[in-house]
Rosetta silent file (secondary structure, phi, psi, omega in degrees, C-alpha in Angstrom):
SEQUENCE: XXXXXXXXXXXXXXXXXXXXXXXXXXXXXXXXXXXXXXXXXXXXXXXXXXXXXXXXXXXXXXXXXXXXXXXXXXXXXXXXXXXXXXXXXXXXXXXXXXXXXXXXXXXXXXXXXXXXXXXXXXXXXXXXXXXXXXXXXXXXXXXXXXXXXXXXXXXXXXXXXXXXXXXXXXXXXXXXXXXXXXXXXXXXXXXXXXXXXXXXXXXXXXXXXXXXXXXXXXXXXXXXXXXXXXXXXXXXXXXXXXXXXXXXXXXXXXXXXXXXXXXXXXXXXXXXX
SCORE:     score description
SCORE:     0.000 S_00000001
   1 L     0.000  133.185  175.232   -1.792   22.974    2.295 S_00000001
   2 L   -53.282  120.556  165.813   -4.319   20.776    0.446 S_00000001
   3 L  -110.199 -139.391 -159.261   -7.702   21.087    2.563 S_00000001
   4 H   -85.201  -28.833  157.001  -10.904   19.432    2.195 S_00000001
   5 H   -49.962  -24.796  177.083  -11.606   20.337   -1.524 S_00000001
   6 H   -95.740    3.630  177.672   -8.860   19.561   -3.052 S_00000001
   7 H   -77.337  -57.618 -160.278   -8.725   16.135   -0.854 S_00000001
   8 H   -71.447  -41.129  170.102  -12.325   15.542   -2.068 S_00000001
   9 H   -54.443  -35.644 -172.590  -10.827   16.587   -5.936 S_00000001
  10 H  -105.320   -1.559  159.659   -8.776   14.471   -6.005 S_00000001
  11 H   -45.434  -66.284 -166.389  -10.669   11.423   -4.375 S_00000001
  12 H   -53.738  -22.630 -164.845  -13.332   11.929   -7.288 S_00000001
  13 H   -69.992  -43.907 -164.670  -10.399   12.142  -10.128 S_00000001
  14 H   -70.022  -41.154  175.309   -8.899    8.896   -8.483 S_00000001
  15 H   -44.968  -53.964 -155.233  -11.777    6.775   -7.859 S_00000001
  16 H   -84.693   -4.303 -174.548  -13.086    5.694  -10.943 S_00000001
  17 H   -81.715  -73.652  179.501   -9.620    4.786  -12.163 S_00000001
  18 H   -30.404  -67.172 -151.169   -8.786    2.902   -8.761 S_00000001
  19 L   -72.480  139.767  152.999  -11.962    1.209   -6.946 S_00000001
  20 L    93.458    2.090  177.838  -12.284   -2.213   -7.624 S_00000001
  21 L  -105.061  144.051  172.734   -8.610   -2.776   -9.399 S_00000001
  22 E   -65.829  135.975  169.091   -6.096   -5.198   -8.162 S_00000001
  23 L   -84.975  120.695  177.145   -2.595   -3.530   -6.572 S_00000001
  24 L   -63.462  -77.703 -161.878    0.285   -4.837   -8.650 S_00000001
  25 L  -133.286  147.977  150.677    3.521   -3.343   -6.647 S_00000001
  26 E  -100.847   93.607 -142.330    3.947   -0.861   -3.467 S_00000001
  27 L  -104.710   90.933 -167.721    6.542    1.185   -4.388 S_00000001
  28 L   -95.648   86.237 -166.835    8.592    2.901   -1.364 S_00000001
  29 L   -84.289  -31.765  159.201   11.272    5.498   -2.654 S_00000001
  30 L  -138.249  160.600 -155.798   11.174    7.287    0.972 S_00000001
  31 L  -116.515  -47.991 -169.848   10.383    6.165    3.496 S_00000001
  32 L  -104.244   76.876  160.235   10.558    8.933    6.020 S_00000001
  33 L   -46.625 -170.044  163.180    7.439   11.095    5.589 S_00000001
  34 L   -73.093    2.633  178.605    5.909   12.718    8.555 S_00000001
  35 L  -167.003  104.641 -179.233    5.326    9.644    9.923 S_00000001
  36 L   -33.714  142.605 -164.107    8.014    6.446    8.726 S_00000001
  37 L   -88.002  128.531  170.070    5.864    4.318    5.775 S_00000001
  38 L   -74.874  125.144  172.949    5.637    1.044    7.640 S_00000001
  39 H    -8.615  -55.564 -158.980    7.901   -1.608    5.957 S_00000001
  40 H   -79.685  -11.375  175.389    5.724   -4.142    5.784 S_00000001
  41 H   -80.425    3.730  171.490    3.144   -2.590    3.439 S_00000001
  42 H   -63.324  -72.677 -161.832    4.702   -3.676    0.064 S_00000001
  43 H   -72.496  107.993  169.678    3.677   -7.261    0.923 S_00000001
  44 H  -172.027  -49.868 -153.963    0.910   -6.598    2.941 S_00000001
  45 H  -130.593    4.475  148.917   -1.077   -5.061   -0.107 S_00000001
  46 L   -52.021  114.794 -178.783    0.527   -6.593   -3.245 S_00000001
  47 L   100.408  -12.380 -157.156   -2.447   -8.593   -4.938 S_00000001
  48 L   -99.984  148.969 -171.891   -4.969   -7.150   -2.762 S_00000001
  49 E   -81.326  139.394  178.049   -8.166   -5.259   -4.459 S_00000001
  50 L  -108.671  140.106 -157.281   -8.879   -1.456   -3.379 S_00000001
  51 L  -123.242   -0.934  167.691  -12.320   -2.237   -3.018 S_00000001
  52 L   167.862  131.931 -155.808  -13.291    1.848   -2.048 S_00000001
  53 E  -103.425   88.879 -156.028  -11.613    5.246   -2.002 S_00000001
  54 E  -111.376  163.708  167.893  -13.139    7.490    1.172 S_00000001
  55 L  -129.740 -177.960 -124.091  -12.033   10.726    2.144 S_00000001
  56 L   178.364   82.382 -172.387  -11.908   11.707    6.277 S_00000001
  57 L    69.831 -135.856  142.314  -11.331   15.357    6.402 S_00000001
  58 L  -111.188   36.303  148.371   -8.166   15.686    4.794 S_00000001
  59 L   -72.378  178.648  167.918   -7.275   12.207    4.652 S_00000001
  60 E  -144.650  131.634  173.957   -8.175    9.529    1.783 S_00000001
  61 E   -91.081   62.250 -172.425   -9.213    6.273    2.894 S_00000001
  62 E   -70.835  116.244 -176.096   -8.235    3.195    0.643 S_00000001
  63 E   -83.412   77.752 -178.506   -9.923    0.414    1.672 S_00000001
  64 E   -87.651   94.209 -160.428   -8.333   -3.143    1.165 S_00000001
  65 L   -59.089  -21.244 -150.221  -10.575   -5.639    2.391 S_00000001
  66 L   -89.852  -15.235  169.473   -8.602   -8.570    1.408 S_00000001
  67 L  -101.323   -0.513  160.470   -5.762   -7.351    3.786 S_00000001
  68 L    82.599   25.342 -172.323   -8.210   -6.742    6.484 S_00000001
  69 E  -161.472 -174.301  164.109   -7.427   -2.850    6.596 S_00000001
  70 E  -142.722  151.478 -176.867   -7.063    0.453    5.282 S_00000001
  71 E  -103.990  109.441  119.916   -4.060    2.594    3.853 S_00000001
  72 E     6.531   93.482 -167.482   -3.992    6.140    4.995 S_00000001
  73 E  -148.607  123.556  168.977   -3.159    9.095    3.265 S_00000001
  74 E  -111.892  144.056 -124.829   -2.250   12.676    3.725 S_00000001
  75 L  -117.005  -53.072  155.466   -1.083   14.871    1.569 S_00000001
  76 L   113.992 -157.003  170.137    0.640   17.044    3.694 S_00000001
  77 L   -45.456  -72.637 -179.689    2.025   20.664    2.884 S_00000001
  78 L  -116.474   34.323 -177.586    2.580   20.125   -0.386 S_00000001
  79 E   -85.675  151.059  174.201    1.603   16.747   -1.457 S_00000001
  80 E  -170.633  149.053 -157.040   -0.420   15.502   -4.616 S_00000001
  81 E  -108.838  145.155  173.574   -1.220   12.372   -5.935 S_00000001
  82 E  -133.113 -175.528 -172.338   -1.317   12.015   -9.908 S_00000001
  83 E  -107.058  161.142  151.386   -2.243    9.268  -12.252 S_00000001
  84 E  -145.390  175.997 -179.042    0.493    8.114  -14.785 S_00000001
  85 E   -77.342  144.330  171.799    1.241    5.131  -17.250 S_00000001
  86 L   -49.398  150.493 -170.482    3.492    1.995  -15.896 S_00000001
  87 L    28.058   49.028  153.156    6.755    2.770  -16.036 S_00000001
  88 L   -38.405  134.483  151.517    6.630    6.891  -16.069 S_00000001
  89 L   -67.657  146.176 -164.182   10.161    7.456  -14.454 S_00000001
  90 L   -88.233  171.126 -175.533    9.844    8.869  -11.131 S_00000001
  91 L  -117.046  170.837 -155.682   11.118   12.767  -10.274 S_00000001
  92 L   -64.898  -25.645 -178.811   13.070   13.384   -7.008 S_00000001
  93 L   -81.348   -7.318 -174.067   10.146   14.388   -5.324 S_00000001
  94 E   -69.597  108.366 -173.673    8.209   11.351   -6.448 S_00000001
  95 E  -119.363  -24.755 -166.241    8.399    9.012   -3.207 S_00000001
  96 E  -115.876  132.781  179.169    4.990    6.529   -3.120 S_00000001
  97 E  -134.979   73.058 -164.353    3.999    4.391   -5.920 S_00000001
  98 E   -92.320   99.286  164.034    0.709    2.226   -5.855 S_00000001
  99 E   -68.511  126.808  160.170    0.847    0.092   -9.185 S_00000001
 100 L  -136.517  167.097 -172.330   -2.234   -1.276  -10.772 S_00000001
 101 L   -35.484  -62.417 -147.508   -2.421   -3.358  -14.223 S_00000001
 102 L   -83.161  -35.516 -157.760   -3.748   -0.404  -16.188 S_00000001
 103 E  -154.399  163.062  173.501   -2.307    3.086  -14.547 S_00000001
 104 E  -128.908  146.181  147.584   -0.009    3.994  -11.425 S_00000001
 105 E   -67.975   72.587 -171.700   -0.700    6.138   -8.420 S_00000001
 106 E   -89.644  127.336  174.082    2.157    8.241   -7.599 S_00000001
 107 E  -116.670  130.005 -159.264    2.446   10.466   -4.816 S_00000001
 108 E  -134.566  137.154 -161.141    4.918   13.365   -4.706 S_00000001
 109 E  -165.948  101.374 -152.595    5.593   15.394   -1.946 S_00000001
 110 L   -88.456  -29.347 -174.899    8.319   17.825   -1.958 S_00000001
 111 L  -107.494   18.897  129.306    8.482   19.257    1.319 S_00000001
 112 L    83.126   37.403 -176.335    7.961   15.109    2.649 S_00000001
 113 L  -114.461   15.128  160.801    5.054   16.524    5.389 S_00000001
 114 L   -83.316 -157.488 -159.019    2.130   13.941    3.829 S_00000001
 115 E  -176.344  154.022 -168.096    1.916   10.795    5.252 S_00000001
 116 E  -155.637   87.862 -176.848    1.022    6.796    4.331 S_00000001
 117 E  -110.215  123.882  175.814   -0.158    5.273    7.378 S_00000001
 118 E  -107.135  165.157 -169.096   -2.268    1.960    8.097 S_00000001
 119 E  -135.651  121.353  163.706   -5.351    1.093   10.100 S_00000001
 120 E   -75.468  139.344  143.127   -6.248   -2.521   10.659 S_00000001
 121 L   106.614 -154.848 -160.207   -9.997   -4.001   10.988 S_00000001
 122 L  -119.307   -1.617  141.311  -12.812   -2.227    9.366 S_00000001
 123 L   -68.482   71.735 -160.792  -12.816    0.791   10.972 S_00000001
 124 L   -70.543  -12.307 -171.207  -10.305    3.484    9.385 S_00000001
 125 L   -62.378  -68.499 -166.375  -12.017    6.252   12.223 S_00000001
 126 L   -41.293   -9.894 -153.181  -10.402    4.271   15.037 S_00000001
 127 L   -79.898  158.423  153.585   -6.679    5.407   13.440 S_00000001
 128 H   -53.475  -54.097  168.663   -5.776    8.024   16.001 S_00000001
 129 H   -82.023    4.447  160.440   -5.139   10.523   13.969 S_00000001
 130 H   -83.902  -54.802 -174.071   -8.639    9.884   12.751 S_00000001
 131 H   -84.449    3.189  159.108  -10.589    9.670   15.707 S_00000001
 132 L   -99.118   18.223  167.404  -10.563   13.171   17.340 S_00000001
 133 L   -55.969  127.341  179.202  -11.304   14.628   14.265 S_00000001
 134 L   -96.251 -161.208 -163.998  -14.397   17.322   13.974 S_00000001
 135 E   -78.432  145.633  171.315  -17.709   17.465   11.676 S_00000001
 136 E   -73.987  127.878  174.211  -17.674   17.564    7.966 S_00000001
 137 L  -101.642   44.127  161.877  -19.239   20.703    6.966 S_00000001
 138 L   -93.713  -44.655  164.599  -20.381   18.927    4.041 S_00000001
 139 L   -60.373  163.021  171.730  -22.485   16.791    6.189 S_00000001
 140 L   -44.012  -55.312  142.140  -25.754   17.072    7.096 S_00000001
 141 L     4.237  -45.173 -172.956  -24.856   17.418   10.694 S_00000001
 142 L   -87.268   76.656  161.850  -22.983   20.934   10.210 S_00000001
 143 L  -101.187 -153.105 -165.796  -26.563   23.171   10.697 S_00000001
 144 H  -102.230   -2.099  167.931  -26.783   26.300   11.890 S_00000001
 145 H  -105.027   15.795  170.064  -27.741   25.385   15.440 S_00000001
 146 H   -68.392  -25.075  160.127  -24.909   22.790   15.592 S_00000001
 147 H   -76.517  -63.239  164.443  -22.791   25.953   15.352 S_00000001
 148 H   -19.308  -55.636  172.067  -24.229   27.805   17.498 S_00000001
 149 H   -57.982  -53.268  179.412  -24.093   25.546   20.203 S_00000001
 150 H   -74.346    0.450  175.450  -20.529   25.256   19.656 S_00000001
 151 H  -109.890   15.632 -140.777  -19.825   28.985   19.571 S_00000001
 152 L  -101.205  139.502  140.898  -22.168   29.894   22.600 S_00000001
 153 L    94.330  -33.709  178.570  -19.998   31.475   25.374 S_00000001
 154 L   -58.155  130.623  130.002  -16.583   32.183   23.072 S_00000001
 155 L  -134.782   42.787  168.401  -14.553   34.232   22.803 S_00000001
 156 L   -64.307  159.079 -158.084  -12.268   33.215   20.245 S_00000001
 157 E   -70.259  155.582  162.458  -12.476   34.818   16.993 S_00000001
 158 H   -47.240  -39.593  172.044  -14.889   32.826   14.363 S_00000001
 159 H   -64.959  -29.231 -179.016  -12.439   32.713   12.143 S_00000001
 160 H   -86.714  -55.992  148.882  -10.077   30.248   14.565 S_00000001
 161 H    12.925  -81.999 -123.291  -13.481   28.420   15.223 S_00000001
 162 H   -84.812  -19.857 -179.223  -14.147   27.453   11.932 S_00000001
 163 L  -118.502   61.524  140.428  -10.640   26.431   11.438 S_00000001
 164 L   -96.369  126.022  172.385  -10.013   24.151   14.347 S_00000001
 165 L   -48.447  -41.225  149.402   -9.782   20.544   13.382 S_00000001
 166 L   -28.866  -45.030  174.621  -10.909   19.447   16.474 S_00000001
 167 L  -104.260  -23.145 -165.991  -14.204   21.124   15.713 S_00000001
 168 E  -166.133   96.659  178.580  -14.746   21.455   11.817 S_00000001
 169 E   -84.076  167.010  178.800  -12.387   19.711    9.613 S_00000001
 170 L    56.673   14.057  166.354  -10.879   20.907    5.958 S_00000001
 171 L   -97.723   96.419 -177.710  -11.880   24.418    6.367 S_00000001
 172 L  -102.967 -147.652 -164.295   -8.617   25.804    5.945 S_00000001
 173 H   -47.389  -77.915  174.245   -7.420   29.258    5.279 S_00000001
 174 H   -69.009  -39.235  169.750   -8.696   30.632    1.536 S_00000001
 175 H   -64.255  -34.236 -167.303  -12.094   29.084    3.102 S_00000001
 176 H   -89.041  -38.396  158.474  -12.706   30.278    5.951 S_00000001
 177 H   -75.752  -29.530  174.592  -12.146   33.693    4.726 S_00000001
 178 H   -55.713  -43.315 -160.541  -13.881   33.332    1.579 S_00000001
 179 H   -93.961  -24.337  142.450  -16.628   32.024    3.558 S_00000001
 180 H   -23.224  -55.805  178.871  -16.662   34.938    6.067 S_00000001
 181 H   -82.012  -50.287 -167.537  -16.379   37.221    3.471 S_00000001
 182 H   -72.377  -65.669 -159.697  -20.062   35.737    1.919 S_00000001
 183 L   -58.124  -32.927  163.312  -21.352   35.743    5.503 S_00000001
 184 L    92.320   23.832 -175.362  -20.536   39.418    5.840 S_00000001
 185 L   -99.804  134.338  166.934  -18.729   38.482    9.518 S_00000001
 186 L   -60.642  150.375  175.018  -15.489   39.776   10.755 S_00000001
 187 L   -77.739   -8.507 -179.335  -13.101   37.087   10.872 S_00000001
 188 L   -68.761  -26.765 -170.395  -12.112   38.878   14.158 S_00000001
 189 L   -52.001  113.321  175.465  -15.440   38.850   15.799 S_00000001
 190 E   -55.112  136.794 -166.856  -15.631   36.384   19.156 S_00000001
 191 H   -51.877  -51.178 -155.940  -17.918   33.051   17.857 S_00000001
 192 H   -60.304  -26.208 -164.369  -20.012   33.896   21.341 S_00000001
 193 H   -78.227  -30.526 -172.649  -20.689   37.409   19.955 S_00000001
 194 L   -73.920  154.488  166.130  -22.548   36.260   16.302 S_00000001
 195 L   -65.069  144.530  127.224  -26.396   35.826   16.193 S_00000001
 196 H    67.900 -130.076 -164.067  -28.255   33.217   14.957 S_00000001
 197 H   -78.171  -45.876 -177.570  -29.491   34.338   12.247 S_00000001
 198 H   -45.089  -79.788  176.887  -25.784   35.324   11.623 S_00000001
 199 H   -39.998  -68.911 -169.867  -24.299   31.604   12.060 S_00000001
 200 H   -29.781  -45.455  167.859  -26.974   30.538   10.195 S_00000001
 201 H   -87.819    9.243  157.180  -25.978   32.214    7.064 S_00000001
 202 H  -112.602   27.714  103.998  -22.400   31.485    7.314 S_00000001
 203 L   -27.617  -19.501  168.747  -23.592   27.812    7.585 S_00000001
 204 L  -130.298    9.991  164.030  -24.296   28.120    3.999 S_00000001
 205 L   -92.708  -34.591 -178.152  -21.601   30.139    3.235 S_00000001
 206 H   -46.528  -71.953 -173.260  -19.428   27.771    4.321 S_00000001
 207 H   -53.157  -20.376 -177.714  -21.298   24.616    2.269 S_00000001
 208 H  -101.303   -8.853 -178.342  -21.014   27.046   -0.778 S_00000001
 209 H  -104.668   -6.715  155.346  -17.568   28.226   -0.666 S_00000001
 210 H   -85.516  -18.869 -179.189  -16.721   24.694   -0.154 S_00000001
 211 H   -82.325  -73.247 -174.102  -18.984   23.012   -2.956 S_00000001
 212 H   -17.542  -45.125 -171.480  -17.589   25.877   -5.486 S_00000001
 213 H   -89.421   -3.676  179.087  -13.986   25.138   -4.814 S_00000001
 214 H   -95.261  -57.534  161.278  -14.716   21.373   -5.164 S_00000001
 215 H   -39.799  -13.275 -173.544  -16.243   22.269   -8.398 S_00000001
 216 L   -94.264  -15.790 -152.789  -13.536   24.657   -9.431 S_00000001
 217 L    70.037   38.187  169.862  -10.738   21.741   -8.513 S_00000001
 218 L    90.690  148.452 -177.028   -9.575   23.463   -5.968 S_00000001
 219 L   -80.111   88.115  164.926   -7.274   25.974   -4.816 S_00000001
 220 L   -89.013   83.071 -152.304   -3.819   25.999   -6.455 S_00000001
 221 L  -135.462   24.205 -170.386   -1.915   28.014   -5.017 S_00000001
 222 L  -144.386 -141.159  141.622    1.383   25.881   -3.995 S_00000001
 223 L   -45.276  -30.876 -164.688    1.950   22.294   -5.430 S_00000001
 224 L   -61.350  146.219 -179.127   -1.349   21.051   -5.449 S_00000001
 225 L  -142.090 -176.582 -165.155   -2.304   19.914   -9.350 S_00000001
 226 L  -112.136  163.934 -168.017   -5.530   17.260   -9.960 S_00000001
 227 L   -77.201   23.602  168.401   -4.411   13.446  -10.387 S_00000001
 228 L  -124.841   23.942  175.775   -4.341   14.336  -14.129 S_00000001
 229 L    66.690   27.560  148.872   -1.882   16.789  -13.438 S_00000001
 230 L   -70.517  147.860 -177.383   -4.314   20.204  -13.633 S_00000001
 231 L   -82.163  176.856  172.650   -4.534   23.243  -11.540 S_00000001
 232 L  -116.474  153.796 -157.212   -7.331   24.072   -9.561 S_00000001
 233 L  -146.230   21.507  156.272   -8.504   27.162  -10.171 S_00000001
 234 H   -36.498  -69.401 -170.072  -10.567   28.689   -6.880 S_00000001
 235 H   -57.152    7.016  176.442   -8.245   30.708   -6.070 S_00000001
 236 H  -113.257  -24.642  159.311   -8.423   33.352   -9.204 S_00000001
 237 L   -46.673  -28.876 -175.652  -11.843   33.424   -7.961 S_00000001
 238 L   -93.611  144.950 -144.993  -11.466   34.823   -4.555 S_00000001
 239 L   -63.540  -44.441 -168.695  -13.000   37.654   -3.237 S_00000001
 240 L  -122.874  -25.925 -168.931  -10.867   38.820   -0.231 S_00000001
 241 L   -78.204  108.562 -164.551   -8.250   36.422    0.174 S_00000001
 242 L    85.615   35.270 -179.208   -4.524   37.243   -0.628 S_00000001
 243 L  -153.848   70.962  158.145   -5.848   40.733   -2.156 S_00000001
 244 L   -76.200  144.558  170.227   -4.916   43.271    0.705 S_00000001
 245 L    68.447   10.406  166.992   -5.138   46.589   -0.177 S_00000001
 246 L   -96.481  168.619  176.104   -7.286   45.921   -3.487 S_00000001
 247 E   -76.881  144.347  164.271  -11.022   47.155   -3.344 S_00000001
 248 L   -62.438  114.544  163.124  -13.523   44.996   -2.033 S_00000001
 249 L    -0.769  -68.204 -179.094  -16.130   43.597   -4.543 S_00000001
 250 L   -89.586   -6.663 -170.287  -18.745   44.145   -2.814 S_00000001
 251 L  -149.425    2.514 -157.590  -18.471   47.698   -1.089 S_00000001
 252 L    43.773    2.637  173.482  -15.712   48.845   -2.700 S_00000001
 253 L   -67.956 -151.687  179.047  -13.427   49.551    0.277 S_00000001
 254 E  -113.176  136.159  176.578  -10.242   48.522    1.012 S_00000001
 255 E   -68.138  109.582  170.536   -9.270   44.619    1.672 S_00000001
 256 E   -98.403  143.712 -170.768   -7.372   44.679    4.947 S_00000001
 257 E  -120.791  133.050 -162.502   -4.868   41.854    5.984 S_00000001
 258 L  -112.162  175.533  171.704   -4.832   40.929    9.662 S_00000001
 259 L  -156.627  102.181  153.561   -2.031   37.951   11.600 S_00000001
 260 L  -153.944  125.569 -153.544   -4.106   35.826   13.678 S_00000001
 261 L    70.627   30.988 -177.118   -2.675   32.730   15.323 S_00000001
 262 L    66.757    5.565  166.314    0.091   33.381   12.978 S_00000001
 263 L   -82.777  165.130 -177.194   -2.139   33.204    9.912 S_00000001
 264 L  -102.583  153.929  155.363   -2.759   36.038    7.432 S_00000001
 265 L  -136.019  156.218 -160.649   -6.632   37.005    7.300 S_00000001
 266 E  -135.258  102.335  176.028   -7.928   39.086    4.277 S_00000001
 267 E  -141.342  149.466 -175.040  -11.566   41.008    5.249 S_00000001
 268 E   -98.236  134.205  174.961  -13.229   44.214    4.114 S_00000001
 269 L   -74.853  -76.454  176.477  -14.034   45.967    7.380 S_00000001
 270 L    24.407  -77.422 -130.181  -16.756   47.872    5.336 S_00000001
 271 L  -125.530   -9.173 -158.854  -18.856   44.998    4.778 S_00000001
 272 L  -126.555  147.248 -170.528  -17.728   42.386    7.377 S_00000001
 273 L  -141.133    0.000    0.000  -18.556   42.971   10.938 S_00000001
């Protein structure tokens, strides 16, 4: 699933193409996403200027002032948005098509579990599936005794912590082990049980295994490609994740693979505690 880097990759690819261009056509090949595309947004946003391109997590935020709203977008399992020339012919998986004079916005989504949702008024946070949404650990916000506080008393493992939405959005899977893996913490370890000093440095493992993979493009390890149709390329990068039973980097032991909450987790007990 796309998480917050490659959401944030592909914000940056899209923006400069995007903000501030008129929408020609709204082009609606399916309709029934993970949530039905409401009907009404062909006319609703034909003519109207995307006047700024936010991301939310792992949403993207288009902002159309002139309709007095925002369009919504999730990516989903396997979703990715690319740029192409007017009148590319679309491929089966090709379902959303936001036309502008110069280039189109296509969104393709094979296993149909993104989403194209709208939020009236000038809030997009109020959307529902917006507002209970946890901190960007991008922001400032995310320190190390804002974790703390929220891990005081737990004992669910750290790893399920960091990736409930509810608490910490776009830290999905490849991060939160990756970032684990830096911090030198089991992902098994109860949150209430870490130090500190401990959170504190996987407070910056976190911001660094997430700046890296936004610098990297992203993990590509599905569908996901960049809106100019590139891989991301984190993932040849990572230390522990999806490499059970290779040596660990750093200690040389052996990368052990775990099931928790029905997830795979990839940590060197050696080194991670």
């Amino acid at each position: 699933m796309p998480e917050l880097p490659e959401v944030e990759v592909s914000r940056l690819g899209l923006a400069p193409h995007l903000e501030g261009r008129t929408l020609t056509a709204f082009t609606v090949r399916r309709a029934d996403l993970r949530r039905p595309v409401p009907p009404e947004l062909a006319g609703k946003l034909r003519g109207q200027a995307l006047a700024a391109l936010g991301r939310r997590g792992k949403y993207l935020l288009l902002h159309f002032p002139g309709a007095d709203g925002w369009l919504i977008l999730h990516l989903g399992m396997s979703g990715s948005l690319r740029l192409v020339p007017p009148g590319t012919p679309p491929g089966p998986h090709d379902h959303l098509d936001l036309e502008f004079p110069h280039t189109l916005m296509r969104f393709r989504d094979p296993r149909r579990f993104g989403l194209a949702v709208w939020q009236e008024g000038a809030d997009p946070l109020a959307h529902p599936l917006l507002a209970s949404l946890g901190l960007e650990p991008l922001s400032d916000a995310f320190t190390p005794a804002w974790l703390a506080a929220r891990a005081r008393g737990r004992q669910q493992p750290i790893k399920q912590l960091l990736m409930d939405a509810h608490t910490l959005v776009g830290v999905g899977n490849i991060y939160a082990a990756e970032s684990l893996f830096r911090a030198g913490i089991s992902p098994l370890r109860p949150a209430g049980r870490i130090s500190p000093a401990r959170l504190g440095r996987l407070v910056a493992a976190v911001r660094a295994t997430l700046q890296d993979a936004i610098a990297s493009g992203g993990s590509s390890v599905r569908d996901y490609v960049h809106s100019d149709g590139g891989a991301g390329s984190f993932q040849l990068r990572c230390a522990v994740y999806d490499r059970a039973g290779q040596p660990c980097p750093r200690c040389g032991g052996t990368i052990r693979q775990v099931r928790q909450a029905g997830r795979s987790s990839f940590y060197c007990p050696g080194c991670q505690h």
